[in-house]
C-alpha positions in Angstrom: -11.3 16.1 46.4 -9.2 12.5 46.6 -11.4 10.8 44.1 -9.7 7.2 45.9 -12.0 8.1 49.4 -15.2 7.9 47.5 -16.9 4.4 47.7 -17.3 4.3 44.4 -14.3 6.3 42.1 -15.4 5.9 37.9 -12.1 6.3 36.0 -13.5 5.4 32.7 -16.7 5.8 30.7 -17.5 5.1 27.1 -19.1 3.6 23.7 -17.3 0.9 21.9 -19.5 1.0 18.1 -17.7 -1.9 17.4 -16.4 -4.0 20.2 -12.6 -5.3 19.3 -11.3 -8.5 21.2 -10.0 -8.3 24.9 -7.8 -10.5 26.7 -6.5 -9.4 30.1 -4.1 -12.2 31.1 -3.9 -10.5 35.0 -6.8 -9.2 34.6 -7.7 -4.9 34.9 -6.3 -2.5 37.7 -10.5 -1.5 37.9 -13.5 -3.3 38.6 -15.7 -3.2 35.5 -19.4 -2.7 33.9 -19.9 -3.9 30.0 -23.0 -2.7 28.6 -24.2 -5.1 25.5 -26.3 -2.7 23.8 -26.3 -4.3 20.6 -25.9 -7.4 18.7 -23.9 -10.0 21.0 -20.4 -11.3 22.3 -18.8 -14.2 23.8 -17.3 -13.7 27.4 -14.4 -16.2 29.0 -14.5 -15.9 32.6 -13.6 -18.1 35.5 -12.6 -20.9 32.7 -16.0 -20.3 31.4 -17.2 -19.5 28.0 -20.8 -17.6 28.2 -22.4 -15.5 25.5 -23.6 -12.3 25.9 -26.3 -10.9 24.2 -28.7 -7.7 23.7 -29.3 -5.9 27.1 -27.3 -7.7 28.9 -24.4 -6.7 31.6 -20.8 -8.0 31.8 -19.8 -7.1 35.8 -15.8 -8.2 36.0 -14.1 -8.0 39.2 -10.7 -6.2 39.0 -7.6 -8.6 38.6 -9.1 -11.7 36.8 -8.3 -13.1 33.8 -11.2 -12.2 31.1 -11.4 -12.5 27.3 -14.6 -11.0 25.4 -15.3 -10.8 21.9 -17.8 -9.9 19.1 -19.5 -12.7 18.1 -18.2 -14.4 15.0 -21.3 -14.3 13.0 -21.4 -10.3 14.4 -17.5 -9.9 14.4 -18.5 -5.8 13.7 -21.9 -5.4 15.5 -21.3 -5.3 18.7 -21.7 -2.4 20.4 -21.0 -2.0 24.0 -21.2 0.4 26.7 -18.6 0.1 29.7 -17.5 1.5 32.8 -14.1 1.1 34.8 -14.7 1.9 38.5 -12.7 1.0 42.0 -13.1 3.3 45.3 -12.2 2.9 49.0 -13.2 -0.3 50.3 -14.6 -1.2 47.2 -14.5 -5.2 47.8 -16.7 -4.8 51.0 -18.8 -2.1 49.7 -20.0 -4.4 46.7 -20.3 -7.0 49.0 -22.8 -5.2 51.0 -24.9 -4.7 47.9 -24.7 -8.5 46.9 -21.9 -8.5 44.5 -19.0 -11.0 45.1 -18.3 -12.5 42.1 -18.2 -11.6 38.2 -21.5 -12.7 36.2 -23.7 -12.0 33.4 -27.1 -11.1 33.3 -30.4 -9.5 31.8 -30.9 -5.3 32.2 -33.6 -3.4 31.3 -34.0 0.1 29.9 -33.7 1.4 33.4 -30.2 0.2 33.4 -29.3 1.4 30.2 -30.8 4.8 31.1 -29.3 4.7 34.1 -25.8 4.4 32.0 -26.5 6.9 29.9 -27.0 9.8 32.8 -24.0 8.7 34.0 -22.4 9.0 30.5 -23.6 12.7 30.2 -21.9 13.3 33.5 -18.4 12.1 32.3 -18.4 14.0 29.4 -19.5 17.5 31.0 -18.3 19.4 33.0 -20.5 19.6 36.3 -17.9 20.7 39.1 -19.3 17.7 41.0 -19.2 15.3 38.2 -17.4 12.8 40.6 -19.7 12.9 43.6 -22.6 12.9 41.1 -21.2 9.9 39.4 -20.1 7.9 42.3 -23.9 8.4 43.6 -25.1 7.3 40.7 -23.0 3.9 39.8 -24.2 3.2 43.5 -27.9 3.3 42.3 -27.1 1.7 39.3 -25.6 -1.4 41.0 -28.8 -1.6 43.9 -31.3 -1.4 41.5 -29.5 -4.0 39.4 -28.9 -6.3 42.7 -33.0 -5.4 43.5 -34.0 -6.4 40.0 -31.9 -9.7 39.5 -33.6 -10.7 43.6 -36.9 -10.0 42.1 -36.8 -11.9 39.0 -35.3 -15.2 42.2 -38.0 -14.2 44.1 -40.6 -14.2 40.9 -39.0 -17.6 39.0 -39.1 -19.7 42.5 -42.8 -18.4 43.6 -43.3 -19.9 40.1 -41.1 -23.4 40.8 -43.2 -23.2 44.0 -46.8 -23.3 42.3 -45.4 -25.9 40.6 -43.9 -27.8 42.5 -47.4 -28.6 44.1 -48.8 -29.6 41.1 -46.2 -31.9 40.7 -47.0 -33.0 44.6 -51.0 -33.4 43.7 -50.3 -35.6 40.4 -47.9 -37.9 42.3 -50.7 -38.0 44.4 -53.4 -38.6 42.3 -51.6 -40.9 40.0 -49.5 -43.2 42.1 -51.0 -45.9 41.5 -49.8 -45.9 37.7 -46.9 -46.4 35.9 -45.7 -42.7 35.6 -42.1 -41.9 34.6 -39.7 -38.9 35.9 -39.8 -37.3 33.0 -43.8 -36.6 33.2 -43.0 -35.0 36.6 -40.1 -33.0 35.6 -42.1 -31.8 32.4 -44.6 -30.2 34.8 -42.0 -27.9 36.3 -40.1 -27.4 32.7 -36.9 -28.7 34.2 -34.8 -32.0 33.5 -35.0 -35.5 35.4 -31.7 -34.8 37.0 -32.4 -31.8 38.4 -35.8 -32.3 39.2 -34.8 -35.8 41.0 -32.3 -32.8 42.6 -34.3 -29.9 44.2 -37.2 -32.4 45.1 -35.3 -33.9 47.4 -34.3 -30.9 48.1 -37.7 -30.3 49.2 -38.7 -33.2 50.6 -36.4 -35.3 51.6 -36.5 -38.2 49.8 -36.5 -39.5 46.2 -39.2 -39.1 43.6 -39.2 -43.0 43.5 -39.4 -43.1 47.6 -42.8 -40.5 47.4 -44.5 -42.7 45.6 -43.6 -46.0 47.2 -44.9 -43.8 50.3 -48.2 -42.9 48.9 -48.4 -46.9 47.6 -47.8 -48.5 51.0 -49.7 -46.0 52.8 -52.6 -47.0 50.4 -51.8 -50.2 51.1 -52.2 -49.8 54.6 -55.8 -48.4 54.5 -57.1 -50.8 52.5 -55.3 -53.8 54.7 -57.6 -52.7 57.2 -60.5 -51.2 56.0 -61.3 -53.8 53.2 -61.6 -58.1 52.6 -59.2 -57.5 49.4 -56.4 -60.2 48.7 -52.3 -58.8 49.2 -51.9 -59.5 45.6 -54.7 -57.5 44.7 -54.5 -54.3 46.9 -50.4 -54.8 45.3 -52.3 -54.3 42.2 -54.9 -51.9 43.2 -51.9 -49.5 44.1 -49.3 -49.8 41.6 -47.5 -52.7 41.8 -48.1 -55.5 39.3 -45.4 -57.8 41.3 -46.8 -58.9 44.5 -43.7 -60.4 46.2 -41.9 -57.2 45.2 -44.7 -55.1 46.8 -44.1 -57.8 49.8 -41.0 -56.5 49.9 -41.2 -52.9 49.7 -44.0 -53.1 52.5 -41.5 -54.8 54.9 -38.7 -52.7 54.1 -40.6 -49.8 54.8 -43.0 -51.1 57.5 -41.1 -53.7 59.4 -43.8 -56.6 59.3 -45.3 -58.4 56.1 -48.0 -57.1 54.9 -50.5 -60.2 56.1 -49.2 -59.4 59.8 -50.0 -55.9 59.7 -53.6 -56.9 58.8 -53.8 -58.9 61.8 -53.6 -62.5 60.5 
């Protein structure tokens, strides 16, 4: 059989006890899989450095420049697993399954078991060793793809839930002097980033939320109570009244006085 007319063709399979340093200035003729099954490495890719530790997976796309390397403080402890594959199509067939670029990530057993069988394969002799292991480097790859969309899936139903806790504490506390960092603690991420994906989400600035929820506090109590302008600008955050004259006009087109009707 022409092993190049299988989707997926594995020309190399092994165990490196002791992972030695690799620099491939143009890169490797295959596509390939590095197992970290111990200890950990470092990985330059793309201009990037990123370390690679236990149970984790190297994927590097065939001619790219790569360098990987034990760790320094592990310079003989790393043990990895690889795999050097191409096939027919092989750029659109890992595309199909969600693979376009080289990365790291997290693998569990299942993966590492999943090496394993197709380890046993290469080193038998099964007439239909290459069918067999085509098949299963294909389920390999899925299930990886399946388990890295699970753990997105998981980690932003999570950013999700709390995201709306940060939406009910703006909510409830608008009125005080609460800094970004108290809402980007609640979701465990930075300012910047959550200043980033919140207006992602809605569209305007952390800052511009709560000036919304201020003036449209404002607004209520403009009409529904006898309260001063300076002291509903208190009452809803803003210890300046001119500037919370401002913001009110900016926002609402009339002064706050003219709104009320006088």
């Amino acid at each position: 059989m022409d092993v190049q007319l299988l989707p997926f063709a594995i020309y190399g399979v092994g165990i490196q006890e002791s992972q030695c340093n690799i620099e491939r200035i143009e890169g490797h003729m295959f596509h390939q899989l590095i197992f970290s099954l111990e200890g950990q490495g470092q990985l330059i890719v793309k201009n990037e450095m990123k370390k690679v530790g236990e149970n984790q997976l190297i994927y590097l796309q065939d001619n790219e420049y790569h360098k990987y390397y034990a760790d320094i403080e592990n310079a003989d402890n790393w043990k990895t697993g690889w795999i050097a594959f191409r096939g027919n199509a092989i750029s659109d067939t890992l595309k199909g399954i969600g693979i376009s670029q080289s990365f790291v990530c997290d693998i569990s057993p299942l993966i590492i078991k999943k090496f394993e069988q197709i380890l046993r394969l290469y080193e038998g002799k099964d007439p239909f060793k290459i069918q067999l292991m085509s098949v299963q480097l294909y389920d390999l790859l899925v299930t990886l793809i399946q388990m890295q969309e699970k753990k997105i899936t998981k980690k932003t139903r999570e950013n999700g839930i709390q995201f709306s806790r940060v939406i009910e504490f703006m909510e409830e506390n608008y009125q005080k002097d609460v800094s970004l960092e108290e809402f980007a603690e609640i979701m465990h991420v930075s300012p910047p980033y959550f200043c980033k994906i919140f207006k992602m989400a809605i569209k305007m600035t952390p800052i511009e939320y709560i000036q919304m929820l201020r003036i449209e506090s404002a607004k209520r109590m403009l009409l529904q109570t006898n309260l001063k302008v300076k002291d509903i600008a208190n009452a809803v955050g803003y210890k300046d009244s001119s500037y919370f004259s401002l913001i009110f006009k900016k926002r609402e087109g009339i002064s706050a006085r003219r709104y009320r009707g006088y």
